[in-house]
SERO-4910 file (N, C-alpha, C, O; in steps of 0.05 Angstrom, whole numbers):
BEGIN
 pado doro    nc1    nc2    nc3   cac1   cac2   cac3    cc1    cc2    cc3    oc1    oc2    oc3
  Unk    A    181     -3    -30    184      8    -56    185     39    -54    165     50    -44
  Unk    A    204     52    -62    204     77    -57    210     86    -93    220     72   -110
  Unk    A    199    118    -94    196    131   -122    210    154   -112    198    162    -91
  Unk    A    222    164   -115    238    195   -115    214    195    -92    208    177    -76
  Unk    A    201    224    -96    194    229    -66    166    217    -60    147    230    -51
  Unk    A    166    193    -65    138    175    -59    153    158    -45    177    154    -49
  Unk    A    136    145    -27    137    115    -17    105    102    -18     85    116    -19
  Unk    A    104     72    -16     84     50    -13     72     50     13     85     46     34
  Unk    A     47     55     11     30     53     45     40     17     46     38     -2     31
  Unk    A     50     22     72     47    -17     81     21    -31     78     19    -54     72
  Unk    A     -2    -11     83    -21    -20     92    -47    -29     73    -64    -46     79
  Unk    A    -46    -12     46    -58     -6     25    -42    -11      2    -54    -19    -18
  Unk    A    -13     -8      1     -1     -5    -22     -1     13    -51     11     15    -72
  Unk    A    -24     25    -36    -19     51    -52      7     75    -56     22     78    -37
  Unk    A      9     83    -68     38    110    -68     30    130    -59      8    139    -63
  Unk    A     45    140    -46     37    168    -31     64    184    -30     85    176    -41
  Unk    A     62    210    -16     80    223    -17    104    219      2     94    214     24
  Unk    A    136    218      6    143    211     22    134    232     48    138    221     69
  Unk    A    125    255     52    123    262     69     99    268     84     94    287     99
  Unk    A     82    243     75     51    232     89     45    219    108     52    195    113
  Unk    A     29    237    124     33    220    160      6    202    157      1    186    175
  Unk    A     -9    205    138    -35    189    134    -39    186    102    -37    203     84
  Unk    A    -47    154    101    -46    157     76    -74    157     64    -95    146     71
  Unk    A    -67    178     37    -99    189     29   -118    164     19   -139    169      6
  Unk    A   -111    140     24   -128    116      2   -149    107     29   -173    108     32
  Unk    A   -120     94     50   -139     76     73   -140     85     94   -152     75    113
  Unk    A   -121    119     93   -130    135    119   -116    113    151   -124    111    174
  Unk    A    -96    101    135    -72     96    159    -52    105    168    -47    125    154
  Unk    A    -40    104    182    -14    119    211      7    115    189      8     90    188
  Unk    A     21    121    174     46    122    158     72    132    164     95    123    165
  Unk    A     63    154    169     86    168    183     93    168    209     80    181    225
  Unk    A    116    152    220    117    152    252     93    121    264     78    109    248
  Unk    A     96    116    289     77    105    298     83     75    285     94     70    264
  Unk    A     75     58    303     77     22    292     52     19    284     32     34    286
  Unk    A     56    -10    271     25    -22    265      7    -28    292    -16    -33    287
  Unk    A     14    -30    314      1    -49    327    -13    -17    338    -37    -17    345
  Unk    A      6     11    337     -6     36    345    -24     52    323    -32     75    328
  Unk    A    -28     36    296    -43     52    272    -67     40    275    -87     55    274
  Unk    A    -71     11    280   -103      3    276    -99    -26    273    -75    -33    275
  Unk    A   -117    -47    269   -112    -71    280   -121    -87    241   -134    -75    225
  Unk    A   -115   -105    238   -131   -120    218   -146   -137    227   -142   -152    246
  Unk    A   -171   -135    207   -188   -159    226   -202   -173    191   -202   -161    169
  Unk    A   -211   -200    197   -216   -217    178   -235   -223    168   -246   -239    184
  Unk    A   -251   -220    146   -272   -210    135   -274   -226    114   -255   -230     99
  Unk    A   -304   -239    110   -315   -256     73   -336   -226     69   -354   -214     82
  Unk    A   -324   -225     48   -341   -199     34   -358   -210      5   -345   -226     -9
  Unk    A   -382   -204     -4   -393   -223    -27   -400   -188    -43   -406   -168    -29
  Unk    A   -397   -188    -73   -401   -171    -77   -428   -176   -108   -443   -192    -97
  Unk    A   -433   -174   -121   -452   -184   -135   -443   -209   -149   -460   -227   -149
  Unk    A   -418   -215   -162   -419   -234   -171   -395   -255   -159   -389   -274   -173
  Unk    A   -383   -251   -136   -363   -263   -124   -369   -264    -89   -388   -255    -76
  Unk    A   -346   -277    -83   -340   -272    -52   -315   -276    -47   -302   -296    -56
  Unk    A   -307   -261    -35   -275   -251    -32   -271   -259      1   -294   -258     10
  Unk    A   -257   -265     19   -237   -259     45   -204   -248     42   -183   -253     28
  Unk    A   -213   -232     62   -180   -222     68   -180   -213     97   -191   -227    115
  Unk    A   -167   -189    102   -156   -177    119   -168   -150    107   -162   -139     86
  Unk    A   -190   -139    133   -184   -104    119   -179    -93    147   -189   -103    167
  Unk    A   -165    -72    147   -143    -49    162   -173    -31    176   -192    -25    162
  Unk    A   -170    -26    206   -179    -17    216   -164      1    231   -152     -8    250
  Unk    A   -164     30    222   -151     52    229   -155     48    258   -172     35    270
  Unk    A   -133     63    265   -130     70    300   -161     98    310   -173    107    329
  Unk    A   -159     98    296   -187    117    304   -217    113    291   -234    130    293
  Unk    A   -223     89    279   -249     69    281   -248     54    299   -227     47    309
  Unk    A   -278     44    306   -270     20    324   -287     -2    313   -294    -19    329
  Unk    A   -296     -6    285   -309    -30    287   -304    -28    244   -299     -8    230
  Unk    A   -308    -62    234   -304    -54    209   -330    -41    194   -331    -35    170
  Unk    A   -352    -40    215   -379    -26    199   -370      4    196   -385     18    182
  Unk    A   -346     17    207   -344     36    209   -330     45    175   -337     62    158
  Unk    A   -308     26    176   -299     29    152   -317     19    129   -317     36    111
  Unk    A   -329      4    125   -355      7    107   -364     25    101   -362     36     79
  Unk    A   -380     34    126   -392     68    119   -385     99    120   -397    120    122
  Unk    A   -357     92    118   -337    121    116   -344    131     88   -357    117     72
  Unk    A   -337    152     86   -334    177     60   -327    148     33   -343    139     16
  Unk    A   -303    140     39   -286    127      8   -306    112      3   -323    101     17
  Unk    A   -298    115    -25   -317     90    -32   -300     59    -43   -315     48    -60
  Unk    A   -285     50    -40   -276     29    -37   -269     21    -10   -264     38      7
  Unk    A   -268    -12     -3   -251    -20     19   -233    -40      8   -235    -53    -13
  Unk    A   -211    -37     32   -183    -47     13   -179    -77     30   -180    -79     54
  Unk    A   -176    -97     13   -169   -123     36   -145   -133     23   -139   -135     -1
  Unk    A   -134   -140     45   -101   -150     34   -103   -180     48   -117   -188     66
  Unk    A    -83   -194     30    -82   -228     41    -99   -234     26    -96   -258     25
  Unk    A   -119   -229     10   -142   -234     -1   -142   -259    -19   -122   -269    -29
  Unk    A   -169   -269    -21   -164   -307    -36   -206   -299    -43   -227   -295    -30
  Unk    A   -196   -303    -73   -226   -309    -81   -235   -337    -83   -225   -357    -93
  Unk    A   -263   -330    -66   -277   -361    -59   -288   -373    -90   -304   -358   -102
  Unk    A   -284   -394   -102   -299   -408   -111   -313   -430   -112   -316   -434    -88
  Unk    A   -326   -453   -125   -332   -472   -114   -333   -499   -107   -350   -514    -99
  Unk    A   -293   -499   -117   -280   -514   -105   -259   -512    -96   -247   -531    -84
  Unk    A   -249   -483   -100   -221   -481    -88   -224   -450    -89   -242   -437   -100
  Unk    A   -198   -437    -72   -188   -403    -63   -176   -397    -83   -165   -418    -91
  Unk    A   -170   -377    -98   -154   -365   -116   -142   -340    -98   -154   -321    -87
  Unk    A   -114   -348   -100    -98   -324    -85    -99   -300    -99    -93   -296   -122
  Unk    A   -108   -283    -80   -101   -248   -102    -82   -234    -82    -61   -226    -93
  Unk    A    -84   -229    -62    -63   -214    -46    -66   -185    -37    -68   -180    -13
  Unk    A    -68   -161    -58    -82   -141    -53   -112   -136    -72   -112   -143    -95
  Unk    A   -136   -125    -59   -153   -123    -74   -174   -100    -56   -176    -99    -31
  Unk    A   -189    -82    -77   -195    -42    -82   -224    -61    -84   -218    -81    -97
  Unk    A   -250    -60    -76   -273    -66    -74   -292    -39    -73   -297    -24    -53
  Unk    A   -303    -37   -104   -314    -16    -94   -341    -22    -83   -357    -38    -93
  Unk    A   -348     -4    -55   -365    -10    -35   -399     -8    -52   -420    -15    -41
  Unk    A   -395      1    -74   -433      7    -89   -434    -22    -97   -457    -27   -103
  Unk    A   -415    -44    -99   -419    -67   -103   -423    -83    -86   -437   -103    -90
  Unk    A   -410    -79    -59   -415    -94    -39   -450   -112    -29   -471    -99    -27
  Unk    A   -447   -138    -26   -482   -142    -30   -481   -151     14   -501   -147     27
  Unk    A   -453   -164     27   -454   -165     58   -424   -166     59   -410   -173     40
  Unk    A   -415   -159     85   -394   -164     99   -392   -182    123   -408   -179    142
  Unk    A   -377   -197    123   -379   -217    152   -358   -217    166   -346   -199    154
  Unk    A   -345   -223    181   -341   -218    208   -329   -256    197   -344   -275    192
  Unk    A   -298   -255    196   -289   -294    205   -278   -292    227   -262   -275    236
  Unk    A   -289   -311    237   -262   -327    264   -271   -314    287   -253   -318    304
  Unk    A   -293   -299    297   -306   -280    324   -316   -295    331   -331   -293    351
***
């Protein structure tokens, strides 16, 4: 999706400027560089006070663990692919902005 001089982070889907080598939301490789050279996704059940969510959250090429992105500056973490758990079935959401003062644990699927 492109806007006059914006484009969509792949990674976040946020808008940014087209001429952004990092994008200001999830602080990924945008400009230049592949995915497999920006940072890896890794698969995560996140519970926040009144839910629990899994997705995929984006681990920049220069973190190395997702506690890192937890405890960075932003205060949201972004998970894409995402499916809210309930208690009998997943509800697909796809992209979803968590802000981290809600967060109650993060886990680690499929390690």
């Amino acid at each position: 999706m492109k806007m006059d001089n914006r484009k969509q982070c792949p990674y976040c889907a946020e808008i940014v400027d087209n001429k952004a080598i990092v994008c200001k939301y999830c602080q990924s490789l945008i400009g230049g560089g592949s995915v497999e050279k920006a940072g890896t996704l890794t698969r995560v059940r996140v519970k926040t006070y009144e839910k629990i969510y899994n997705g995929d959250i984006f681990i920049p090429q220069h973190l190395d663990r997702v506690s890192d992105v937890i405890n960075d500056s932003r205060h949201f973490i972004i998970l894409v692919n995402a499916r809210e758990e309930t208690k009998t079935t997943e509800t697909q959401i796809g992209f979803l902005a968590i802000n981290k003062s809600i967060i109650e644990w993060v886990r680690l699927i499929g390690t």
